[in-house]
N, C-alpha and C positions, 0 to 999 in steps of 0.2 A: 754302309760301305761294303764291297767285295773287291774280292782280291783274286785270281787264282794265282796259285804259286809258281812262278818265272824265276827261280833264285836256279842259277847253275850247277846248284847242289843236288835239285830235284829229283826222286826217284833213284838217287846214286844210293850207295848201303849204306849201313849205318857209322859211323867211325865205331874204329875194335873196341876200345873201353864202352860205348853206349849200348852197343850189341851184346857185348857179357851180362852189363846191367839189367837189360833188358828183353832178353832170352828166355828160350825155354827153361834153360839149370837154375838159371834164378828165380824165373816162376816156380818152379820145383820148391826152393830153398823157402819161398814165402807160404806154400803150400804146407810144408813141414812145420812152420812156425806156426800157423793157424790153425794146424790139428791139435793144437799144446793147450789154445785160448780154448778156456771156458763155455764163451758165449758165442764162439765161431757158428754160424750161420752162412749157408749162402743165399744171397739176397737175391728177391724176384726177378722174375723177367716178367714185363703185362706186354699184350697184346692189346692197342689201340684202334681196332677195326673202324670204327666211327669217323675218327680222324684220318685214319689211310683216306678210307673211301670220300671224304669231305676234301681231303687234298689231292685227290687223284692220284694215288698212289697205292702198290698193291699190299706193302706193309710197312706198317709202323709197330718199334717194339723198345722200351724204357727199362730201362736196367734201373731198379728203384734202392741205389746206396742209403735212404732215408733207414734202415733196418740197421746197417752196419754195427756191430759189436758193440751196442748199445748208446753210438756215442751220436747215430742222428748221422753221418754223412763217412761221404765215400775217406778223407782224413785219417779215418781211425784207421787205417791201411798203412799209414803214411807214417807218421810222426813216431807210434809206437814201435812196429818193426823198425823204425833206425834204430830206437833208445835201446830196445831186447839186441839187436846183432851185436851193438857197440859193447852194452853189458856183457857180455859173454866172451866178443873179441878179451875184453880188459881182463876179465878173471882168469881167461884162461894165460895169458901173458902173467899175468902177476901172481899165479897158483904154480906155474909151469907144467899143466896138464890142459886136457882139450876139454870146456865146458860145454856140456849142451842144456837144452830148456829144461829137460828133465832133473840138471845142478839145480835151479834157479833158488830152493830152499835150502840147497846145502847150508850151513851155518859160515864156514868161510867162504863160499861167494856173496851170501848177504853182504859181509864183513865188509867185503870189495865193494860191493854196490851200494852201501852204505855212506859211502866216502864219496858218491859220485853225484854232481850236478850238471842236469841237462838245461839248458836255456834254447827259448826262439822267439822270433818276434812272429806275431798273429793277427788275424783279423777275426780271429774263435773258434774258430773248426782243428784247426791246427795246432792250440797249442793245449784243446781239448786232449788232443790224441797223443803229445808227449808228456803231457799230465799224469794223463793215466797209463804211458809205458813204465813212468818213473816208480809210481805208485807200483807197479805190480810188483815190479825188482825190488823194491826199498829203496829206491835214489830220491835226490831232490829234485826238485823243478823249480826253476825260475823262467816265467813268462812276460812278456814285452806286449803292453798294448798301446795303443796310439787313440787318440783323441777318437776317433770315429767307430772306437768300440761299443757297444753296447754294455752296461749295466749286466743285464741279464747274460750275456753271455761270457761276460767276466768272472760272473756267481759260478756259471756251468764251468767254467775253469777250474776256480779256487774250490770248488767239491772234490777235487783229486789230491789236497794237501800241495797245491804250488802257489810259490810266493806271486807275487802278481805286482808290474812293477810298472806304469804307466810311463806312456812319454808324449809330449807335445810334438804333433804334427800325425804324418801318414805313415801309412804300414811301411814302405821302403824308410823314414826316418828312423821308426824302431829297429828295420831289420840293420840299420848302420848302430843305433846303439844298443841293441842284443852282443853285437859282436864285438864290441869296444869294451860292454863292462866284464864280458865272460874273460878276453882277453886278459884282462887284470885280476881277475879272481879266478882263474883257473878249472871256468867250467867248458864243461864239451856243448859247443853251438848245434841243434840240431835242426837246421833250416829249410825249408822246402827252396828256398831258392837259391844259386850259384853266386859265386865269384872268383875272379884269378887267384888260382891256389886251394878254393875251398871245391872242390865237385863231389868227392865219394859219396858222401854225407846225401846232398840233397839226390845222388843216384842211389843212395839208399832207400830214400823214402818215395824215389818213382818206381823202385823195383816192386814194393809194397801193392803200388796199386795195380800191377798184370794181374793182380787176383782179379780185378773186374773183368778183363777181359776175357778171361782165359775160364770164367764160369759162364759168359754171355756167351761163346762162342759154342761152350756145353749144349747149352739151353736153348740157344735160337735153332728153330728148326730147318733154317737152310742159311747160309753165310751169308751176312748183308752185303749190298752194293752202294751202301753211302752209312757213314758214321760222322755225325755231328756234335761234337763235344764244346765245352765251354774252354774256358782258358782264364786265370790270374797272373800267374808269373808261368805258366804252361806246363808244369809238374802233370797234372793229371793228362792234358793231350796230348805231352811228348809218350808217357807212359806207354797209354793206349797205340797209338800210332806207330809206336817204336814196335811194340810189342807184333801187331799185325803184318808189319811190314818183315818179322824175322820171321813168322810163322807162316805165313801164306804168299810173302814175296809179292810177284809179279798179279799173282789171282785178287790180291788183298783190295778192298771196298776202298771209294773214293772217301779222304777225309777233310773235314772240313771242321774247320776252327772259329768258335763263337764266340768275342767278346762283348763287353758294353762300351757302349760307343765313345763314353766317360772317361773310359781307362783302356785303349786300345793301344797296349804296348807290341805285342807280338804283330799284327795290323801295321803299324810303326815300322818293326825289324824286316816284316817283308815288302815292306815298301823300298828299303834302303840296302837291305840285303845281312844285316845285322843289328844286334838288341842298341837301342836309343833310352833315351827317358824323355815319357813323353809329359807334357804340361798338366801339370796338377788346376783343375778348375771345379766345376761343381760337384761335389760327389755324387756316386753312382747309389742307387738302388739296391744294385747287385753287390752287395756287401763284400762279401767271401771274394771278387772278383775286381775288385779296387787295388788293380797295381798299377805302376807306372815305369816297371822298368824289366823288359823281358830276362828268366831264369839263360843264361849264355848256355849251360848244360839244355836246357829245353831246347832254346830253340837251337842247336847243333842238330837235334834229331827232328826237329819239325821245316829245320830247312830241307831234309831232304823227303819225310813221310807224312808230310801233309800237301793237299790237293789243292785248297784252297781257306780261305781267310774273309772272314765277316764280321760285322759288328751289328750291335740291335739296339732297339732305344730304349728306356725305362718303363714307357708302355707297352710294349713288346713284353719285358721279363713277367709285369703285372698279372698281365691277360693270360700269360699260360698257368700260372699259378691260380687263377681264379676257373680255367678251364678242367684243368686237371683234379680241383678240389668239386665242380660241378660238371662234370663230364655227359655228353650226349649219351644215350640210350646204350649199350651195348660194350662204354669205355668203362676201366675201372675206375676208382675214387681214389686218386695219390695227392699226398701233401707234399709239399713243394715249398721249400724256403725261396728267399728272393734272388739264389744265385742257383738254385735247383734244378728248374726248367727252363736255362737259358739254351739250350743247347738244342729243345723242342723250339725253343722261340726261333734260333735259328732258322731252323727247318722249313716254319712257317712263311716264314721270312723271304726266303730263298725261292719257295713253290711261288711267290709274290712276283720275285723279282729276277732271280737267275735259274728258273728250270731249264733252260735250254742250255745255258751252259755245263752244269753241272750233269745234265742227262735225267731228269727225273722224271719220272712218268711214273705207267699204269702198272710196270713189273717190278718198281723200285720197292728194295726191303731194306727199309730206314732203322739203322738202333741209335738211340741218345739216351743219353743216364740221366738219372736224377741226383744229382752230387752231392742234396742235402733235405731231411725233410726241416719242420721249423725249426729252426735250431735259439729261434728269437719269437716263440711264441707269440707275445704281446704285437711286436712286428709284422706279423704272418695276418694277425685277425685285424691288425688296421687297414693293411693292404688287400686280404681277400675277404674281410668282412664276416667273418664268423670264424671263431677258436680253432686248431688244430685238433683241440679233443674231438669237438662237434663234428667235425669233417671227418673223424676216425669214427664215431659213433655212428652216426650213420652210414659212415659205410657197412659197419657191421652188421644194422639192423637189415640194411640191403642184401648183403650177404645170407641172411638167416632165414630169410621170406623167401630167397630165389627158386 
């Protein structure tokens, strides 16, 4: 399915609080906090020559979050910078002086953060990266998973010291009772998606992710003219998109929003012209990307900075995960979780079925992210048939020989 975007909102600016959020002082402010992390890294940018020229296009280029701060996807942006702001907001309110990252050992900010429990509901990636906000501060965690979590990535949770607290049914099920038990027990929700009353929070953890853009923008050697990103509850495309649209305005690349055709909520809200819930039926593939009811902070800013709207099938997410781990001559060799290369699968997609509309040709310089590498191992090798280790090993030994 496609969509271009006809919502009245189109191309208008951003509403004042979304535009703070996701600005340049805020990319600032995420930038300050990631000089403090340890393992701050900024993550690749590849250059896909093989696939331009195979799509007919004049570049293709992958922003690979699979590196990210150890934690395997673009997330660790997200969940952790809410839990370090709010940390700091609280100690320095309950110290009566201004904390910054450089307090975070103090003995009476522990004290404070000590006392503090963050909770979210997850589908893994996310409640990886409040896990390990909590852990750094000395807070607790308490994480919400739903029926369709994985094992394995409920271990990669519970390695950060968070309780881990299951619920029957789908990730929106958990994120209504994330919010219900914190309520009563008085811990602070830190949730990638919105609702009436709750916004700062999940605009805290989209401000997180301008760090993508705002190093992709570094890196790519000339400004793209199409960005295709994936979407769950639209935390990371509203980011993105917001983010472009404050920076580059009128000049800024056509963007275009990918989900699975399983869980096409945003898909849904532009059809209708605001967030729906859409029908819970067979699950998606696309794990990380299984929601059914669009973030109302997202989509505020994707009603007006996004271009367009697509969904892709389970074989579509497949195929680029097995393309990208065995790439043509001249591409590199990237691991791709099942919700990774959805946003390349787009693209594919699109060159298939809506080049004309979208304008894509021979001078088009395409960027899409990779939002996770395997983050479900076991999952990754039944899907593209050989381990993520192997697909890293070889790359390497490719790498060595070149």
């Amino acid at each position: 399915m496609f969509l271009l975007n006809r919502n009245t909102l189109h191309r208008l600016p951003l509403d004042p609080s979304d535009a703070e959020t996701l600005g340049v002082a805020g990319a600032d402010t995420v930038e300050r906090f990631l000089s403090h992390r340890d393992n701050h890294l900024m993550t690749p940018l590849h250059a896909l020559p093989a696939l331009a020229s195979e799509l007919g296009l004049g570049a293709i280029h992958i922003k690979d979050e699979s590196f990210r701060l150890g934690l395997g996807s673009f997330k660790a942006l997200g969940g952790a910078y809410a839990v370090l702001r709010l940390v700091l907001e609280e100690a320095g309110s309950r110290l009566g002086r201004p904390v910054d990252m450089a307090d975070l050992d103090q003995p009476d900010v522990r004290a404070v953060t000590a006392a503090m429990t963050f909770a979210c509901a997850t589908d893994g990636n996310h409640g990886r990266s409040v896990a390990q906000g909590a852990q750094l501060v000395g807070a607790r965690a308490a994480i919400f998973v739903h029926a369709g979590v994985s094992e394995e990535r409920i271990a990669a949770i519970a390695r950060y010291g968070a309780e881990m607290i299951r619920v029957a049914g789908n990730y929106d099920d958990s994120v209504r009772q994330a919010a219900q038990v914190s309520a009563e027990k008085g811990w602070t929700v830190v949730s990638d998606t919105s609702w009436p009353g709750y916004e700062r929070i999940p605009g805290l953890v989209m401000q997180g992710y301008t760090a993508i853009m705002r190093e992709a923008l570094r890196q790519h050697p000339r400004t793209p003219t199409h960005v295709f990103v994936q979407a769950g509850v639209g935390g990371i495309a509203a980011a993105l998109a917001g983010h472009l649209a404050i920076v580059l305005g009128d000049a800024r690349p056509t963007f275009i929003v990918v989900e699975p055709a399983r869980a096409a909520c945003l898909f849904a809200a532009a059809q209708v012209g605001h967030p729906v819930k859409v029908a819970h039926g067979q699950p998606t593939v696309m794990a990380m990307l299984e929601c059914y009811e669009a973030s109302p902070v997202a989509w505020r800013v994707l009603a007006r900075a996004a271009d367009a709207f697509m969904t892709v099938d389970e074989d579509d997410a497949v195929a680029v995960m097995r393309r990208l781990a065995r790439p043509a001559a001249g591409d590199p060799v990237i691991v791709a979780g099942e919700s990774g290369g959805v946003g390349l699968a787009g693209l594919i997609r699109a060159v298939a079925d809506n080049r004309a509309e979208l304008q894509l040709d021979g001078k088009s310089r395409v960027l899409v992210i990779n939002t996770e590498g395997a983050t479900d191992p076991h999952r990754y090798a039944e899907l593209v048939g050989i381990s993520p280790a192997n697909v890293l090993a070889g790359k390497r030994t490719a790498e060595a020989t070149a």
